[in-house]
N, C-alpha and C positions, 0 to 999 in steps of 0.2 A: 233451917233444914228444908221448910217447905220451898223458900225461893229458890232451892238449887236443886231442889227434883222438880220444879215447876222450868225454871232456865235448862236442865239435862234432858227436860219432856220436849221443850218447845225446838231445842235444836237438833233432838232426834228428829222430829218431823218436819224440820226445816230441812234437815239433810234428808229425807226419805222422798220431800218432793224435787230436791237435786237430784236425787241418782234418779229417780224416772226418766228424764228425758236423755237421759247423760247411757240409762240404759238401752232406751229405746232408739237412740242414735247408734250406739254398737249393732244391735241388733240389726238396724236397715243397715247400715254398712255393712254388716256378713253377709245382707243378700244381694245388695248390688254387683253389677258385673265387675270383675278386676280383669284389667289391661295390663298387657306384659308384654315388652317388647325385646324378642332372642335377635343379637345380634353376633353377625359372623364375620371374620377378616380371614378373607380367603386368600393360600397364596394366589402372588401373581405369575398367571399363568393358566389357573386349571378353573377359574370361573365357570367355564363352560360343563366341565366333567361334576362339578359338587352342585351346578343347578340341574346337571340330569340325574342324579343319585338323587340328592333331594325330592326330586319330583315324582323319581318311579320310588321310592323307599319309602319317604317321610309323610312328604304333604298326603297320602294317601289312607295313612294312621290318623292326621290332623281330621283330615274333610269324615271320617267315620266316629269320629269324637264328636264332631259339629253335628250329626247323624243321630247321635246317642243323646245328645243336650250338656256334654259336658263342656264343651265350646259355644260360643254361640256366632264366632264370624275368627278366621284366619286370612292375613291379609301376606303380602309380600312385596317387598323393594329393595332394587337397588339404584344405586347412584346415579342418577340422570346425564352427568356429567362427568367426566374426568377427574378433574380438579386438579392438586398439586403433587400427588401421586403417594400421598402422604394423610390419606384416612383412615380412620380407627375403623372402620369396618365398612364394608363394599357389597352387604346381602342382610337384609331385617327381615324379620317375620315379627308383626304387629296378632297377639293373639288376645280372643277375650273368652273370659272365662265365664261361667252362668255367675260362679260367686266364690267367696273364699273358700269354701269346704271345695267345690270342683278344681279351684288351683291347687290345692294341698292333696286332692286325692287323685293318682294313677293308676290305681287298683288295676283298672281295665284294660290299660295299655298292653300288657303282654298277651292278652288274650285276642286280641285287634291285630296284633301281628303275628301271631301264630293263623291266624282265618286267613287274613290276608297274603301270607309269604308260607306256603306249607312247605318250600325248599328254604327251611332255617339255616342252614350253611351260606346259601347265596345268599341272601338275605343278612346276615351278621358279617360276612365278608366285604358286602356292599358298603356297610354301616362304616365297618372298619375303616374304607379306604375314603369314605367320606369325612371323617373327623379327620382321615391323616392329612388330607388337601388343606386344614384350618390352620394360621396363623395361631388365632385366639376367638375365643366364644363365650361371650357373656351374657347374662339374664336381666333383665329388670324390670320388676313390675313397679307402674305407675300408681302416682295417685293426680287425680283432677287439678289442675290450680286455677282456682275460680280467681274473674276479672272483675267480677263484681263488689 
């Protein structure tokens, strides 16, 4: 009896100094920044009309979150080149977040656009006709792929 409270004792604390660092790895991982890159397939045609809606509507909520600490850099691109006229999307916004709690949380957001857009009609109308130019729009946040 005592060898198997002395082996249930010794693997308790064999497991208790596993989960430390196993914890402490989550832990730095919820606070490091997460990258997320929104990708857009704009029809063809109105590139020009959904990077000015974008620009006076969106990116101006983005750059006030970067303002706030919920962001900490908003980037954007598109395709340098042409290509075969056959890409999955033609407009990225590369965003990085302070950390997983600022990805998960937008609390602020409606409040960012009511300050900045006090004509909410024109403002949701804009929005409107912005998503209607999109083929398709998708999300994804990154993680690191180390080369080492």
């Amino acid at each position: 009896m005592r060898r198997l409270i002395l082996a249930i004792t010794i693997l308790a604390v064999a497991g208790l100094g596993l989960w430390e660092p196993s914890a402490r790895a989550q832990e730095d991982s919820a606070n490091r920044p997460v990258i997320a890159a929104y990708y857009y397939k704009i029809k063809w045609g109105y590139q020009d009309e959904f990077l000015d809606l974008f620009r006076r509507n969106h990116y101006p909520v983005l750059e006030a979150q970067v303002k706030g600490g919920r962001l900490l850099r908003v980037e954007a691109y598109t395709p340098r080149f042409h290509g075969d006229g056959h890409s999955d999307w033609n407009f990225v916004t590369i965003l990085v977040y302070k950390n997983w709690q600022a990805f998960g949380d937008s609390s602020q957001e409606q409040e960012i656009i009511k300050r900045l857009y006090p004509d909410q009609e024109k403002y949701k109308r804009e929005e409107k006709r912005r998503f209607e130019l999109l083929d398709a729009h998708w999300d994804v946040p990154l993680n690191p792929a180390s080369m080492k």
